[in-house]
C-alpha positions, 0 to 999 in steps of 0.5 A: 960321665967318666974320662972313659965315657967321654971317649968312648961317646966321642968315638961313638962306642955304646954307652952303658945303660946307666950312663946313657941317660945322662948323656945329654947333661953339658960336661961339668967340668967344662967353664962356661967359655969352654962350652961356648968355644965347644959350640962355636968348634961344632959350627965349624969355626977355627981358632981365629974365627972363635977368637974374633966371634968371641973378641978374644984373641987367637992364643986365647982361644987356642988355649981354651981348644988346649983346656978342653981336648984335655980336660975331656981326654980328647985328642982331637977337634972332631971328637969335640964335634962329635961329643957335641952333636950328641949332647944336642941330640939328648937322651 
């Protein structure tokens, strides 16, 4: 998905056609940890709660939050929630 894409699926804007059918594909551009963080955002933890469920600490996962919010071009936690509850949700 594009950067446009991306923000437009956070916000909950229809997708083109095309790009609908690879909506449940995990973003390439996010690492592993970046993915794990996503998930642990999406359960509703903050920072110090991703920190310590992933025994790192808290500048460490504020920083990977920072890493995704930009890499995705989003602005927000809950955009990052709503990007994710649509890749669990599949095509």
């Amino acid at each position: 998905m594009t950067q446009e894409e991306v923000i437009a699926y956070a916000l909950g804007d229809k997708l083109p056609q095309q790009a609908s059918t690879t909506a449940a594909a995990p973003a390439p551009l996010l690492t592993k940890r970046e993915l794990e963080v996503v998930a642990l955002i999406a359960a509703g933890m903050s920072n110090k709660q991703i920190a310590a469920s992933l025994v790192i600490s808290q500048r460490t996962a504020e920083s990977h939050v920072e890493n995704i919010l930009t890499k995705m071009g989003l602005t927000s936690r809950t955009q990052i929630v709503a990007w994710h509850s649509r890749q669990e949700e599949g095509p």
